[in-house]
C-alpha positions as CSV (number, residue, x, y, z in Angstrom):
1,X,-23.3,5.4,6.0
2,X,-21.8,2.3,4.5
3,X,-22.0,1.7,0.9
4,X,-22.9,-2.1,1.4
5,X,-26.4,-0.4,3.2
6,X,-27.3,1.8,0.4
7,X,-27.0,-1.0,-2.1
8,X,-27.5,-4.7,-0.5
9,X,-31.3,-4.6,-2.3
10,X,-29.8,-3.2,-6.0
11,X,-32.1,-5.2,-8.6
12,X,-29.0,-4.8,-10.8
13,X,-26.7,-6.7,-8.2
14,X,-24.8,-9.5,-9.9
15,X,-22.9,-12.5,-9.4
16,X,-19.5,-12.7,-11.0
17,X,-17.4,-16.1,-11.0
18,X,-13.9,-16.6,-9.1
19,X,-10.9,-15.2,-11.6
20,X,-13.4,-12.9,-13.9
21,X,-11.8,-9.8,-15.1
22,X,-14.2,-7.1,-14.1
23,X,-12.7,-4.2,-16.7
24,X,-8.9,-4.1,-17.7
25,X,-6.7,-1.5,-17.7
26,X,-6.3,1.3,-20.2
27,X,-10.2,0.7,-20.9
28,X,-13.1,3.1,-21.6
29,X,-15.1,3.0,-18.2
30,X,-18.6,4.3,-17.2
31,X,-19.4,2.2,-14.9
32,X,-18.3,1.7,-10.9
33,X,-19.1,-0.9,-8.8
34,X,-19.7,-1.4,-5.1
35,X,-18.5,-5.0,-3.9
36,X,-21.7,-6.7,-2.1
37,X,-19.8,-9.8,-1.3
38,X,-16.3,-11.8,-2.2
39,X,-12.9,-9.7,-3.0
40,X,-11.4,-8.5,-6.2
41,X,-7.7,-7.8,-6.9
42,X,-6.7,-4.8,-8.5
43,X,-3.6,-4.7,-10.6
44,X,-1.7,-1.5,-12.1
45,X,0.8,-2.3,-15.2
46,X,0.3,-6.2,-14.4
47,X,1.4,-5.6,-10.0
48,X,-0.9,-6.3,-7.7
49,X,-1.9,-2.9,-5.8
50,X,-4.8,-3.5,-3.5
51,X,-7.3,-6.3,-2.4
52,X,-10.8,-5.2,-1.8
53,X,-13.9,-6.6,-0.6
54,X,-17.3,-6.3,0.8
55,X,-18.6,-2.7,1.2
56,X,-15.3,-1.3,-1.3
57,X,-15.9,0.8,-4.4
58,X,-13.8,-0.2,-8.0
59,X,-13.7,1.1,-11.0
60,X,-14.7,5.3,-9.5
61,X,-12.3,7.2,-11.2
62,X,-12.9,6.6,-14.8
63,X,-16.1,7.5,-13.9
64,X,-15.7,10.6,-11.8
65,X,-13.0,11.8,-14.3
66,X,-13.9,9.8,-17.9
67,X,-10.3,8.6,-18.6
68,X,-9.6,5.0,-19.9
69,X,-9.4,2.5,-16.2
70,X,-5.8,3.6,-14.8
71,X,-5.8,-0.4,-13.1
72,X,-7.6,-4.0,-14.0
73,X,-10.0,-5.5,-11.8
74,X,-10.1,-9.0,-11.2
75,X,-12.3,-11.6,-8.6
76,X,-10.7,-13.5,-6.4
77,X,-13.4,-15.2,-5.4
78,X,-17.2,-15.3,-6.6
79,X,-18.6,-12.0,-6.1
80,X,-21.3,-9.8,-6.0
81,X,-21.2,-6.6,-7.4
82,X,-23.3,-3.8,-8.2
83,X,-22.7,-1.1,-10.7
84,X,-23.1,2.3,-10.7
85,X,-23.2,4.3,-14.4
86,X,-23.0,7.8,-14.2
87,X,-26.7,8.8,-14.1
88,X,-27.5,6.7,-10.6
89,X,-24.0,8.3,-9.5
90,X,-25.5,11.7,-10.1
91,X,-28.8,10.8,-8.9
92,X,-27.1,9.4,-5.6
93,X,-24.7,12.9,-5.2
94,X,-27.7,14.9,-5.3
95,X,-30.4,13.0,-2.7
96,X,-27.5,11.3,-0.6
97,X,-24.9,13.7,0.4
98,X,-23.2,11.7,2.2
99,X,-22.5,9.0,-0.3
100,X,-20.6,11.8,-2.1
101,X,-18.8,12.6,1.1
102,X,-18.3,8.6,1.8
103,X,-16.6,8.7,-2.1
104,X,-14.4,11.6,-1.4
105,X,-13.2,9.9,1.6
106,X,-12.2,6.3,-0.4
107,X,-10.2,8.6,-2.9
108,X,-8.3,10.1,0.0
109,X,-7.4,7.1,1.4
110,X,-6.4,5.8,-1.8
111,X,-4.2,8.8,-2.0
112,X,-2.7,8.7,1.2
113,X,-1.9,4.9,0.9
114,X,-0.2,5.6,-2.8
115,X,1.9,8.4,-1.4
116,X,2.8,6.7,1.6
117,X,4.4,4.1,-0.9
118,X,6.6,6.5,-2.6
């Protein structure tokens, strides 16, 4: 299951210009988004830490865990994005088990990349 499938047709999809900040860090968040097209830096205490792009997830874990964005988002290029507030993220847990799986798994990796840093 790839995240891209089970939102390409979102009637809330939108377009967001090249260099827009998508949320900044230290901010409130209840809202994720899954990137439909384009890529979008993400920066921790002003560093870049990670490009993503089509098919990625941003903005999860102040949702999951409702603490203020621990990283800034920013396009770096025209995108298209859809969000994800915390009632379609419970709605999609419960009838698509394997988005939460596919989730779990993006967190993992994020772990294992950090660690593999330190």
């Amino acid at each position: 299951m790839e995240l891209l499938t089970l939102f390409k047709d979102a009637e809330d999809a939108r377009d967001v210009e090249d260099g827009t900040v998508i949320f900044d860090e230290e901010t409130p968040g209840d809202v994720m988004y899954v990137i439909l097209d384009g890529e979008v830096d993400i920066f921790a205490n002003g560093v870049l830490v990670e490009a993503l792009g089509p098919g990625d997830l941003l903005g999860e874990m102040a949702l999951i865990d409702s603490k203020p964005r621990s990283a800034s988002a920013l396009t770096r290029s025209t995108c298209r994005i859809a969000p994800v507030g915390e009632e379609r993220f419970l709605q999609m847990v419960q009838e698509t088990p394997h988005f939460s799986l596919h989730v779990m798994r993006i967190l993992a990796d994020r772990l294992r990349r950090t660690t593999a840093k330190v």
